[in-house]
Each structure stands twice: as C-alpha cells, then as structure tokens.
C-alpha positions in Angstrom: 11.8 29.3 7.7 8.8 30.8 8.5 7.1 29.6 12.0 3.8 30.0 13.2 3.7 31.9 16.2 0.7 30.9 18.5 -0.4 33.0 21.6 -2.8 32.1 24.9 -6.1 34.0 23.9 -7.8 32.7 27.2 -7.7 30.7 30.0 -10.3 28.7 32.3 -9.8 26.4 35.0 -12.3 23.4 33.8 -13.3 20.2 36.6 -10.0 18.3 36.2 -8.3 20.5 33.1 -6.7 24.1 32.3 -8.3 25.0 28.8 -6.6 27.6 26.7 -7.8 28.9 23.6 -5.5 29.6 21.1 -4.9 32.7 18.4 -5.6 30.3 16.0 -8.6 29.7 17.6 -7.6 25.7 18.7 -8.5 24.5 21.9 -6.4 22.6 24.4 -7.7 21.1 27.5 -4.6 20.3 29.6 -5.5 18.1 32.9 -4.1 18.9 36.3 -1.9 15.8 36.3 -0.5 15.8 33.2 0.6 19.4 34.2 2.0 19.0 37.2 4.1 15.9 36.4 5.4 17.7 33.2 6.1 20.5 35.3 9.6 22.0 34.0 11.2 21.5 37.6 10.1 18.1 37.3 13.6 17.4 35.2 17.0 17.0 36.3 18.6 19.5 34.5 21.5 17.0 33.3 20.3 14.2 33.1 16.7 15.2 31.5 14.8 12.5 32.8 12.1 13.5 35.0 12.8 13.3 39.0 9.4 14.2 40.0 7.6 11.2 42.2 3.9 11.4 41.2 3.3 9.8 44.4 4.1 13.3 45.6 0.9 14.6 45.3 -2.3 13.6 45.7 -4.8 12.7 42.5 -7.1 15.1 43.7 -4.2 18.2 42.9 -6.0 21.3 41.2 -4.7 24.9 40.3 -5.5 27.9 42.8 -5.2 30.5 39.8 -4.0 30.3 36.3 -2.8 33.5 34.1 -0.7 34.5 31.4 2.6 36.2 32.8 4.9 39.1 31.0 6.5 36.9 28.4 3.0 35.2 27.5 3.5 32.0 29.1 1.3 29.7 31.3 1.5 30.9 35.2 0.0 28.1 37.6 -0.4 28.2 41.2 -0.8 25.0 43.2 -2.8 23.9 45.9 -0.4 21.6 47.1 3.2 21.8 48.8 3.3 26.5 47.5 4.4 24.9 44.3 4.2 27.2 41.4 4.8 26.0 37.8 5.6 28.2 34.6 4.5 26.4 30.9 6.1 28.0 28.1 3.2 29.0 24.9 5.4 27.2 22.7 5.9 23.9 24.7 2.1 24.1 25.4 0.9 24.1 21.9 4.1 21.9 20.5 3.1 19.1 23.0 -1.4 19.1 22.9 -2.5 16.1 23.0 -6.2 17.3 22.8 -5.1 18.6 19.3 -2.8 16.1 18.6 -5.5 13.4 19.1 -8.0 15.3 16.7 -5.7 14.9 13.5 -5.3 11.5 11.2 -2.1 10.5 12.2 -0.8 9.4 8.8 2.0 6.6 8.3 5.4 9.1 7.3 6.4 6.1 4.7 6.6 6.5 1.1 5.3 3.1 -0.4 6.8 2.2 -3.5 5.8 -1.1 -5.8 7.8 -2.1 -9.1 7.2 1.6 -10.6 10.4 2.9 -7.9 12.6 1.1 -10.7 12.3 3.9 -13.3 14.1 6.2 -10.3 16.1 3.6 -8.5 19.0 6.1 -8.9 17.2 8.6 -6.7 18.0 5.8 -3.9 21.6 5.8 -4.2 24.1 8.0 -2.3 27.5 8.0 -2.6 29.9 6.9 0.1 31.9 9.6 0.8 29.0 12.1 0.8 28.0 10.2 3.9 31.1 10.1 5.8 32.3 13.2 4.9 29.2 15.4 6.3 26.4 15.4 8.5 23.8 16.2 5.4 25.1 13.0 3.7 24.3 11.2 6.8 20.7 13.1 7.0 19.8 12.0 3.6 20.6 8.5 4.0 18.5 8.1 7.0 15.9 9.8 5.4 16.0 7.7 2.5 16.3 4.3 5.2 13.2 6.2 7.5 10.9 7.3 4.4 11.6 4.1 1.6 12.8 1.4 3.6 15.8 1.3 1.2 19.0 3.1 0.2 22.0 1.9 -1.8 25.5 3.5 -1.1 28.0 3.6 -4.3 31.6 3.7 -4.2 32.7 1.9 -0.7 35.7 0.8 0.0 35.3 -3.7 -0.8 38.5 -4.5 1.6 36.5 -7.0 4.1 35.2 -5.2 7.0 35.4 -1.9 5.6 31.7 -1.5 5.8 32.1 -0.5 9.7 33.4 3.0 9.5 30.0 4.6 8.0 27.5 2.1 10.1 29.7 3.6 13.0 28.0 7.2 11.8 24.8 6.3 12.8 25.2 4.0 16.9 26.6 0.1 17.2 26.2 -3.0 15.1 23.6 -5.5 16.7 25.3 -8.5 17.1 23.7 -12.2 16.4 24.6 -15.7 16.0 25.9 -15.5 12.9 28.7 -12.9 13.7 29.5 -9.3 12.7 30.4 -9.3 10.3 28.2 -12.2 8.6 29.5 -13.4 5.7 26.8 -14.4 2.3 29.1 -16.7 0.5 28.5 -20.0 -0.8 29.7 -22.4 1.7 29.6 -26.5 1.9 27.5 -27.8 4.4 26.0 -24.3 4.9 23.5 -23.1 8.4 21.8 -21.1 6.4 20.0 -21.0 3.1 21.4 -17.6 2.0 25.0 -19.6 2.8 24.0 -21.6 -0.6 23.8 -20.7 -4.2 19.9 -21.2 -4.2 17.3 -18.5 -4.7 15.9 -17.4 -2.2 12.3 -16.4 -1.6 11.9 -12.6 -0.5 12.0 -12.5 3.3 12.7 -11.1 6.6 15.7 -12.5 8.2 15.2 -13.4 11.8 11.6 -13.5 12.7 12.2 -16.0 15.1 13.9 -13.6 17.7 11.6 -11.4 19.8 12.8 -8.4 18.3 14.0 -8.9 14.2 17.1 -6.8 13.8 15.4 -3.6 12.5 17.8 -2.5 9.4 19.9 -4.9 7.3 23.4 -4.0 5.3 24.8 -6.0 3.1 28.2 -4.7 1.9 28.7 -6.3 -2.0 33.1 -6.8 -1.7 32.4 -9.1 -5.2 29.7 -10.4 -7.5 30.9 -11.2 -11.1 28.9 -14.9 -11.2 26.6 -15.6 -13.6 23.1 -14.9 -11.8 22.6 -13.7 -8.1 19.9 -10.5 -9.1 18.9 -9.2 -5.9 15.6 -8.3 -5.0 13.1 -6.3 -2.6 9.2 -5.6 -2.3 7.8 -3.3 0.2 5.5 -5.1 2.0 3.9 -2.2 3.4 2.5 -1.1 0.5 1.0 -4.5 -0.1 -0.3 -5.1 3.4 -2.0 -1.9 2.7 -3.3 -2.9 -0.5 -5.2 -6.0 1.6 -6.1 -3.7 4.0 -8.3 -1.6 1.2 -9.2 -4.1 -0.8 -9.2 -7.7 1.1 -10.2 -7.0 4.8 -10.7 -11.0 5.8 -7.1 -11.7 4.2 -5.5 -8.4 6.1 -7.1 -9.6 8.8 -6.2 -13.1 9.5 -2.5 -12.3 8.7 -3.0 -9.2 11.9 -4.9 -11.3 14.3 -3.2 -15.1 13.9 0.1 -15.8 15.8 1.9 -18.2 13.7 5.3 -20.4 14.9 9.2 -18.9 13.4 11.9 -21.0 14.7 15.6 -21.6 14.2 17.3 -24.7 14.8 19.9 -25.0 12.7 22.5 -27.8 13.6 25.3 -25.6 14.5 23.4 -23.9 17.6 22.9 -25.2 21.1 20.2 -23.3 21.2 16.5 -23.7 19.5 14.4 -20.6 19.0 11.1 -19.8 18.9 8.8 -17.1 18.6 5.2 -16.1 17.7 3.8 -13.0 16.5 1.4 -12.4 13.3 2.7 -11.8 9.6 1.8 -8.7 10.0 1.9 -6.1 13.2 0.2 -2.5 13.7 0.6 0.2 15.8 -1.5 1.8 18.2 -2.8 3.9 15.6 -3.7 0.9 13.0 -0.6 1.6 10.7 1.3 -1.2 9.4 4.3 -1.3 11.7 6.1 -4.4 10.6 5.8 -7.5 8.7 7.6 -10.8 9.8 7.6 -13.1 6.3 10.3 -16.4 6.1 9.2 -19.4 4.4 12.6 -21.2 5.3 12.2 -20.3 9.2 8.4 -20.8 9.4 7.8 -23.0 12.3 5.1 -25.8 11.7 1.7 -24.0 12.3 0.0 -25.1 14.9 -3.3 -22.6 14.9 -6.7 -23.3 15.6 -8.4 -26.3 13.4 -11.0 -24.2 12.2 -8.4 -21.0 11.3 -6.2 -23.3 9.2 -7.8 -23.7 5.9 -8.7 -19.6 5.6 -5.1 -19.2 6.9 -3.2 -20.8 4.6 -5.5 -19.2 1.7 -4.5 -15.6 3.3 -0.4 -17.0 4.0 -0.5 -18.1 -0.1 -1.9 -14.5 -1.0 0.3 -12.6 0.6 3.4 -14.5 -0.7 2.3 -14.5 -4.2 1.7 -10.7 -3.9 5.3 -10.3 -2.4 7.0 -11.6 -5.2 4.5 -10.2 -7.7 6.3 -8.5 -10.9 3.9 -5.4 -10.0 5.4 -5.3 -6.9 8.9 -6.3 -7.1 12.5 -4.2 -7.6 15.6 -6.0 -9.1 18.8 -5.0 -9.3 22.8 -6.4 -9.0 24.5 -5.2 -6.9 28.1 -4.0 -8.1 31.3 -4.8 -5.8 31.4 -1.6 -3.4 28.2 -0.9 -2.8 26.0 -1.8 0.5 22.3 -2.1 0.2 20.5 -0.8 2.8 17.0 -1.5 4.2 14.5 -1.7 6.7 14.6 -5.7 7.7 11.0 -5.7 9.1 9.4 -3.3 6.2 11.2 -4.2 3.0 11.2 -7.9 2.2 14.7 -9.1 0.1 15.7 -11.9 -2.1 17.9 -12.9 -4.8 18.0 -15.2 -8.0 20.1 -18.3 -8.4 23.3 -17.8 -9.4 26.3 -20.2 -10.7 29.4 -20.6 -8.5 31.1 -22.1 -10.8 31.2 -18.9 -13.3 32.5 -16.5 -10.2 32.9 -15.2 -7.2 29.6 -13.5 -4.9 30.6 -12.1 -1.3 28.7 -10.1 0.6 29.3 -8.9 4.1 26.2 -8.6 6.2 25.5 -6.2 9.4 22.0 -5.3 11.5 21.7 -2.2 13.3 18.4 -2.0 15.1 15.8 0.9 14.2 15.5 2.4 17.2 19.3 3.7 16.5 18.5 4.4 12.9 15.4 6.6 14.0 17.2 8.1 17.0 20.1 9.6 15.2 17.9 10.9 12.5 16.0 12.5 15.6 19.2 14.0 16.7 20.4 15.0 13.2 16.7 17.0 12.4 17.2 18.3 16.3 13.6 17.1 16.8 12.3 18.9 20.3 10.8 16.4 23.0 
C-alpha cells in the first residue's frame, strides 16, 4: 500500500497557534491549547486515556520556541512548569482539524432503493466464513456499516444458536422482550409482530431514548404460505426530500413527535420524543425513528399539525414505495441483519394455518458494531 509521506516545510509561532506548512503545501494552524492537552505525556501509558488536568495550566500558555528535531517531528518548548512536548509529523497531519474542517465531510453510506434487488446476493455472507476468520467478520460489518443490511446463509436453526457469531462482534442488548425474542404467532400477543398481520416497515423501539442500533433476526422456520420480508433505506429517501422537498425534510428534522409503549404486559409506560428524522453535526442523516403502531398521539403545535401530517403521509408512502422497496423470504438458517435506526423492515401477511414461521430476534447497539469494525481495520485515534 502506498502511503503519502508528509514532511514539516515550516514553522511559525502565530497569536494563539503553531502553523506548519506542509510538503504538500497544506496548512495547519495548531492552537497552544489544543497542543498542550494532546501532549503525548498527557496519556497514561496503559490505560490511554488522557491524565493531564487542563486546569494545570493557565489559558494564557504559549510556546517559548518551536523546531523540527532529527527525526522530523514537532519540538515545543513551554513557558509553563520547563515542560517540553514532542508531536510526531505523522500524528500532526493524521489529526488537523484546520484541514480536516476544510473538506465536505461526506456520509460513508451506500444508499440503495429497489434497484439493490438485481445484486441482493452481493449482501449475503456465509456463516462459517464469519466465524471461522477475522476477514469474514470484516466484511460483514462492512456490509452492516456501509448498506445497513447483510444476510448470513447456512446457520445453524437449533433455537439460540444465533449467539455464537453475535458473540464475534461485543454483547446482545437486552430489552423487555427478552434475548432471545421470539417472532412467532402467539394468542393474545404484546406485540404486533407477535401476530400473523402485516406489518408496516418500521423501526422497532423508537420509544426508548436510545433505539437498539442493529437488529438480527435468526429465520429457525418459515414454510407458511405468505410472510415476504421487507426493508427500505430510509436514508436514501430522507435524502431524496432533502434535494427535492426541503419544507417536507424539514418539518420531519425540526418537529418532536410522541413514541410510546404501553403494552398491557409491562408495569411500565414509555415515552419518548425525538423527530422522524435526526442529523448529525455535520447535516447528514444520522437516523430515522418511523413506527406507526408505537406512534404516540401527537400533540404538536396547532398551527404545525396540518403541514405535519402532510409531511408524516409523504414520508410513509415513500417508505413503502415499489421504487424504494427490497423483498425477499427469508429461508430457515439464515439471519438478516440490519441497521434498526437506518434500514426500515416489514413483512407481508402470511397464513398460520399452512405452516410454521419462527424467528429468533437479537439487538446489538451500533456503537459495538462500529467499534469492532474500528478495531478490525486498526483505525489510529
């Protein structure tokens, strides 16, 4: 792999900032602060978390001298407590925010709409691949981090089996409903996926402060007539309002609107706000909280209402849009796998009567999904 080596051209101690110019030509304009708390002694050498009190020193903390040392790094001399720090190049450049800041940070997902159908199989890994090699486990998360969505072939359907390879990535988030939860017709059922009716794509659990982040649900039997499982990206569509229908996009951003859970076997009664649709701090779509069944009643401003519900109907028409949509049944032994908060899932009705359908369900949040891939890619930070 060829890697970009950069080198300190220049150095100049600014009013409140150490600005190096790069070979490339790239400026950075570091400030005093930021230097000395990222200082390399500011880290316990075990532990990696930084030990150094900013309280320390005072705000008004400058360099006496700056230069480039034998091995081309970045020599600083304090004026405070004979401190001296030494920057590696590499470090420097990896971790400019001056030049960080300058580029369009771009959202890393691959959006998909109905078209991913023609390459569904690209989606699929196979079971043992995954548990049998760290690769396997790097391409699955890749496929989790980048689409929202994998499907694994060929796993074991003895119930409970499903925990050895979520074990390969960090713990199962436990909820209410159990690890694992089981997707079964039942009588007198808690849930609506606990029935044989169809079911409207959705996120599950909106009405918890944090929705589980990724969703598995491990297919042990499916031979009734019916029960076609489906997903949408509702990224790709929340960006589609974004570019083309800015009032829709942003009503669903800026209105909180009521999720709740109350179901009758809980002594408990939940309830949550947050908009349909959240950013990040850079404006990209960062998740989308859509349930029809666990909507609260709305209770937003009078004169938001009418323009709400028009945006609300919009967006759920385009989430279960044939230009959108993916369909697929799922076989016994295989777990689909997606991002609960990005990729929106449903299913058709299906007929008890003609078979069996079990599915065994499990949540792992994102953070773990995201930090293991970190890990795997051996990301620096």
């Amino acid at each position: 792999m060829n890697i970009k080596k950069f080198t300190i051209n220049k150095i100049t101690i600014g009013a409140s900032s150490v600005d190096i110019i790069w070979n490339d030509k790239k400026i950075s304009n570091f400030h005093f602060l930021w230097l000395r708390d990222n200082c390399p002694s500011s880290f316990h050498p075990d532990t990696r978390m930084r030990k150094f009190n900013l309280l320390d020193v005072s705000e008004n903390i400058k360099p006496i001298s700056c230069s480039i040392n034998k091995d081309g790094n970045l020599l600083i001399k304090w004026n405070e407590n004979n401190h001296q720090s030494i920057f590696l190049k590499n470090w420097l450049r990896d971790n400019c925010y001056t030049i960080k800041i300058k580029n369009n940070l771009k959202s890393h997902y691959n959006l998909w709409d109905s078209s991913l159908q023609k390459n569904f199989n690209d989606l699929e890994i196979d079971h043992d691949e995954i548990i049998n090699s760290d690769e396997g486990l790097k391409k699955w998360l890749e496929l989790l981090n980048s689409y929202g969505l994998a499907i694994i072939k060929n796993c074991p359907i003895k119930k409970k089996s499903a925990f050895k390879i979520l074990n390969r990535i960090s713990y199962i988030r436990d909820t209410f409903f159990g690890i694992p939860f089981e997707v079964i017709n039942i009588p007198k059922p808690n849930n609506q996926a606990y029935t044989a009716d169809a079911l409207v794509n959705h996120t599950d659990l909106p009405y918890y402060e944090y929705a589980p982040g990724y969703q598995f649900l491990h297919c042990l039997i499916n031979d009734a007539e019916g029960g076609v499982s489906t997903c949408v990206d509702s990224f790709k569509i929340a960006t589609y309002l974004k570019e083309n229908n800015l009032k829709i996009f942003d009503l669903l951003v800026k209105t909180p609107v009521k999720f709740k859970d109350n179901d009758y076997t809980q002594n408990k009664t939940r309830v949550h706000y947050s908009p349909i649709i959240n950013l990040t701090k850079d404006g990209n779509i960062n998740d989308v909280r859509f349930n029809m069944g666990a909507m609260g009643v709305l209770d937003i401003h009078p004169d938001l209402m009418n323009n709400f519900y028009k945006a609300y109907r919009k967006f759920a028409f385009l989430l279960n849009s044939n230009k959108y949509l993916i369909k697929f049944k799922l076989e016994a032994g295989d777990i689909f796998c997606f991002n609960n908060r990005r990729v929106l899932h449903g299913r058709t009705e299906y007929n008890p009567s003609s078979g069996h359908r079990h599915l065994q369900g499990y949540y792992i949040d994102k953070d773990e999904i995201v930090s293991r891939l970190n890990f795997l890619k051996k990301i620096s930070v």
